[in-house]
Every structure is written in structure tokens, then in C-alpha cells.
C-alpha positions in Angstrom: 27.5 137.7 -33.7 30.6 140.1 -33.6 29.2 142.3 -35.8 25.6 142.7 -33.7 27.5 143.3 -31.1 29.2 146.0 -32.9 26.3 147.5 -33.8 25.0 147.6 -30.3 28.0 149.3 -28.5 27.7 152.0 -31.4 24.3 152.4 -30.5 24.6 152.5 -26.7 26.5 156.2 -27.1 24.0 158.0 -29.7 21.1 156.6 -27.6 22.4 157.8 -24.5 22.9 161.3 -26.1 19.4 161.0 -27.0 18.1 160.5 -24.1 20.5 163.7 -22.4 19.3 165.9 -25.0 15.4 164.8 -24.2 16.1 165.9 -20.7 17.8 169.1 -21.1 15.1 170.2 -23.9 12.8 169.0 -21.2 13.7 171.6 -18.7 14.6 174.5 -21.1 10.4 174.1 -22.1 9.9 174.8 -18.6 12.4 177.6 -17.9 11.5 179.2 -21.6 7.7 180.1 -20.2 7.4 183.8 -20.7 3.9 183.8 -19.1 2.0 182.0 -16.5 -1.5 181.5 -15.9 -3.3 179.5 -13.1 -5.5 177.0 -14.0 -9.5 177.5 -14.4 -8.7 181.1 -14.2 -8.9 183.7 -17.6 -5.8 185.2 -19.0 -5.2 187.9 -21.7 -2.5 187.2 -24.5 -0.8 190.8 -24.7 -0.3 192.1 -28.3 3.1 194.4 -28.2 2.0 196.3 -30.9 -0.4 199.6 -31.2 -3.1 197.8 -33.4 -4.7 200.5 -35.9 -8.1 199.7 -37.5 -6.6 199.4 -40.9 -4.6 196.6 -40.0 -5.3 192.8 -39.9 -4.3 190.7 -37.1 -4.2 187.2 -36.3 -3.5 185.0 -33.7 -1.8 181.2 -33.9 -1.6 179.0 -31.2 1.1 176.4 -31.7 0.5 175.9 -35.8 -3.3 176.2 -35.7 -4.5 179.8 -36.5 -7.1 180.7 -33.9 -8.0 183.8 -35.1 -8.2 186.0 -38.2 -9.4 189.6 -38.3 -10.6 189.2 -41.7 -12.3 185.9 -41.3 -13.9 186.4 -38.0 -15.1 189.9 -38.9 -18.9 188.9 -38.4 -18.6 186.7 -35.2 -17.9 189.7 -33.1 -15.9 187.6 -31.2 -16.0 188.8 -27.2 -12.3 187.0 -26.4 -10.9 190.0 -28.8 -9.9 193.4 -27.6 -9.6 196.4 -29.3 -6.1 196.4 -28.9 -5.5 193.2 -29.9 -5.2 191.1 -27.2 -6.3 188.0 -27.1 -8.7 186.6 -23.7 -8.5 182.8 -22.7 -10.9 181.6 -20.5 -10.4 179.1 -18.0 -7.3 178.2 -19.3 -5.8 174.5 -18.3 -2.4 172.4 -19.7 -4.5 172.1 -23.4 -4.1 176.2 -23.3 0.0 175.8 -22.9 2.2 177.0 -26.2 3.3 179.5 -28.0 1.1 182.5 -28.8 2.1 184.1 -32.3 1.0 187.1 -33.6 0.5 188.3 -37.3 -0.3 191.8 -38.4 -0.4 193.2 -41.5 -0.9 196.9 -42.4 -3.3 198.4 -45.4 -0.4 197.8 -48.1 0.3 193.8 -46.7 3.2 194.4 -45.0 3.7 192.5 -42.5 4.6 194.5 -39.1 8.1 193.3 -37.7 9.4 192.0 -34.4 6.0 191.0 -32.5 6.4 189.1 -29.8 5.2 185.4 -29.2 4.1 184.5 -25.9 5.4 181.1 -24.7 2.0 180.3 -21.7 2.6 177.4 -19.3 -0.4 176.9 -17.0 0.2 176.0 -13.2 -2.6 174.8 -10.6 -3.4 177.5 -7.8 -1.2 176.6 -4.8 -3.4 175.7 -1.1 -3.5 178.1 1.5 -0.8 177.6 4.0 -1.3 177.2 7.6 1.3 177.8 10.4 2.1 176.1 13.6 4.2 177.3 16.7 5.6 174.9 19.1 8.0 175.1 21.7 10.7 172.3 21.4 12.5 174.5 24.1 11.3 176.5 26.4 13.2 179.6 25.5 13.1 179.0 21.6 9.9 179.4 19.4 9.7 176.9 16.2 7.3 178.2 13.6 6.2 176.1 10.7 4.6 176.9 7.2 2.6 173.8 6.4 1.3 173.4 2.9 0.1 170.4 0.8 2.1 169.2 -1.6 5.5 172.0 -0.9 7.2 170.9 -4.6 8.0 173.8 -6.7 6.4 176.5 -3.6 8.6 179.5 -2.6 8.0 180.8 0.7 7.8 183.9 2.3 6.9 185.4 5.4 5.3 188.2 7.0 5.8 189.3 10.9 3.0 191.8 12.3 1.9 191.6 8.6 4.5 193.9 7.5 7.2 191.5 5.2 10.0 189.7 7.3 13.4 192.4 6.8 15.6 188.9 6.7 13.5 187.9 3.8 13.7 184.1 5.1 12.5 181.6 2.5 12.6 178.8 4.4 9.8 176.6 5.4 10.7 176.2 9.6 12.1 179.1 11.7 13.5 178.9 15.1 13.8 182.3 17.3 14.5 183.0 20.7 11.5 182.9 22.7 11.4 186.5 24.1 12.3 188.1 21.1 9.0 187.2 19.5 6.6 187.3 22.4 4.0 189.3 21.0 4.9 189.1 17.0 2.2 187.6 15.1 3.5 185.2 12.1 1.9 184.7 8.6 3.7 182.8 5.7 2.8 183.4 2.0 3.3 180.7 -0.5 3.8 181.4 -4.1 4.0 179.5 -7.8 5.1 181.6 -10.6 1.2 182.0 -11.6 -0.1 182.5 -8.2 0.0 183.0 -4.4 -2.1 182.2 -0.9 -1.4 183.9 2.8 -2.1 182.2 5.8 -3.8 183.7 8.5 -1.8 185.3 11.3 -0.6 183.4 14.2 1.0 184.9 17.6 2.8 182.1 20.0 1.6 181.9 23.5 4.8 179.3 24.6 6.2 182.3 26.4 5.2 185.1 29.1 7.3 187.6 30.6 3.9 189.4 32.5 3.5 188.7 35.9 0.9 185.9 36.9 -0.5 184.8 39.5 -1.8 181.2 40.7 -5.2 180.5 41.6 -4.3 178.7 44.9 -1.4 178.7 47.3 -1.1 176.2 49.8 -5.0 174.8 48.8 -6.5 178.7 49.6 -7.7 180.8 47.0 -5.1 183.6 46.4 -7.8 186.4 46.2 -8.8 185.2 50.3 -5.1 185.4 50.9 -4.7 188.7 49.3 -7.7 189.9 51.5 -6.3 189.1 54.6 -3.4 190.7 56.9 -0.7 188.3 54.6 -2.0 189.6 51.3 0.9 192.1 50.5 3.4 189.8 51.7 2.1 186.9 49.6 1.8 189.6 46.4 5.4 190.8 47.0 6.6 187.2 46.9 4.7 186.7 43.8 6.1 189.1 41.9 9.9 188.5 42.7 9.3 185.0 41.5 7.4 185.9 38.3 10.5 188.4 37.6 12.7 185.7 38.3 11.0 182.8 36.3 9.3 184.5 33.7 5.9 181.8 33.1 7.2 179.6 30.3 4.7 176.4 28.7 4.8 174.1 25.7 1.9 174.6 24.0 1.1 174.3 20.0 -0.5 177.3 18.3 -2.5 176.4 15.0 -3.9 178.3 12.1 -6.0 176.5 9.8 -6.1 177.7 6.4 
């Protein structure tokens, strides 16, 4: 009995190590991803290497050789440039790994330091759509909604042209006036690819002068025709300039 549990606190340590080291060669798969491709889309495997005619090339992904210059000669293979790079189509997670290349001049030498491409495949992100409310009425909140946010960097785009405080964050808050006519776009972006929404321009906030559509239960057009007219109009305008029109409304952009 003493000596199982012996043998279980010496194995608690090493299988806890075990389990560390999973993790961390967990992440480093992810972070070591030289290139990225979006699923159901094509992608070319670059060759960094000036391919001559005389030369033989190959291409290995993972261990299996996928590839042979010599061996394939009479497929005429179409996924097979002239320089040497190599076409996927429609790549999805079976297409992840490491791409190696092999190339060997007229005399078998093999040609040094080519460069193996390490692919990890990542779905298209959604289109984003943005939303502008008023929580107060002086402030603006605008919102880049997208499904499923995890692993989505944000960016966004005022009047179309890109923000200058290069904001990353999903929610922005701005004072009302300052961004009365500014329309808003986000962009959100995976390291494979990357979707705008379509502009949106609040309407929770006037400065302009407006004018009701009654006073006092008369039209305001049959008071501006009569003899009070210009005294209404004057009256009008000092209280637009004093209480700029301000309403909660929500302003949507579906993507």
C-alpha cells in the first residue's frame, strides 16, 4: 500500500509536466503558422527558389510526398507552376502542415536553405454590422456587431477614410456633436481574411434649425402666412439655437 502510494505521488509531478508541455506545444502550433488560408478558398504554396528547367522539384506535405517532377512528368499537372509553386484548391483543416520543398540540380545536388511553409486554414469571418444609439443625449455609442467576435480584430473607418486613433475596440462612445455628420464603418479581420460593414451615419443629434408642424393646434405654414408669421419664425429660431433638436433613436446596418 505505501509503496503504491509512492508510485502515485511520483507520478502526479511528471504527469502534470506532461500535461503543461501539451499546452504550450499547443499554442506554439498556432503562433508557428507562417501562412494562412481561408477555408473553401485556393492558395498557392510559394517556392523561394528560382526553379530552372534542369532541376527537379518536389513537394511534401507533412511526410507524404505530393509531388515529384520526375514522376508526374506526364500528368501535366494544372496545380503546378512554372515556377514551382504549388496551387491548393479549396483548402480546409485536412490542407493544414508543413509544406517542404526539395530541389535538386542536373548533378543531384540538392539546393540548400528552401523554405517550408507551415499553412493553418481559418473560416472566413461574417460581415459586421454597426449600430448607433444614444444612451445620452449628448453622447453617440456605436457598436460593431459580429457573430461569433473570438479571435476578430477590429478596426474602423470614419467617412471611409481609416480612424487616425486607430481604435480596436468593439464599442465607441463620442460626444454627440463631434460626429453629427460622420458616417461609421467597422472592418473585422482573421489572419486569413477580412469583411467591411456598410456605412452608417447617426441621426440621434441635430444642430439645424427645425421647425414643428403645429403650434398651438394651427399649422405653422398658416401662421407663417399671416401678419404673426415673422414673429413666430424669429422665436423659432432662438429656440432651435438654444436647444439644438436632440432624439434617441437606433441606427442599423445590416450586413
Amino acid at each position: 500500500m505505501v509503496r503504491r502510494m509512492m508510485k502515485m505521488a511520483a507520478v502526479a509531478p511528471v504527469t502534470a509536466l506532461l500535461l503543461c508541455c501539451s499546452f504550450f506545444a499547443s499554442a506554439d502550433s498556432t503562433d508557428s503558422c507562417s501562412h494562412y488560408a481561408t477555408t473553401n478558398e485556393d492558395f498557392i504554396v510559394p517556392l523561394n527558389h528560382e526553379l530552372q528547367k534542369s532541376e527537379r522539384l518536389s513537394w511534401k506535405h507533412d511526410a507524404s510526398k505530393i509531388y515529384d517532377s520526375i514522376r508526374d512528368r506526364a500528368m501535366k499537372r494544372k496545380d503546378i507552376f512554372a515556377n514551382g509553386s504549388l496551387k491548393l484548391t479549396k483548402v480546409n483543416k485536412s490542407s493544414e502542415g508543413l509544406y517542404t520543398p526539395e530541389v535538386f540540380t542536373l548533378n543531384g545536388e540538392a539546393v540548400p536553405k528552401l523554405q517550408t511553409i507551415h499553412l493553418c486554414v481559418l473560416d472566413r469571418v461574417p460581415k459586421p454590422t454597426v449600430t448607433i444609439t444614444c444612451p445620452k443625449p449628448t453622447s453617440v455609442k456605436v457598436t460593431c456587431m459580429v457573430k461569433d467576435p473570438k479571435g476578430i480584430q477590429f478596426a474602423w473607418f470614419k467617412n471611409d477614410k481609416p480612424s487616425e486613433k486607430k481604435e480596436k475596440d468593439s464599442i465607441l462612445v463620442f460626444k454627440a456633436e463631434d460626429v453629427e455628420t460622420v458616417s461609421f464603418r467597422c472592418e473585422v479581420s482573421n489572419k486569413a481574411s477580412s469583411q467591411k460593414s456598410e456605412p452608417v451615419t447617426q441621426s440621434c443629434f441635430s444642430s439645424g434649425i427645425t421647425f414643428p408642424e403645429e403650434l398651438f393646434g394651427i399649422n405653422i405654414w398658416i401662421i407663417v402666412g399671416g401678419g404673426a408669421g415673422v414673429v413666430v419664425l424669429l422665436i423659432l429660431i432662438v429656440i432651435n439655437l438654444l436647444h439644438p433638436q436632440q432624439t434617441k433613436k437606433t441606427c442599423t446596418t445590416e450586413g
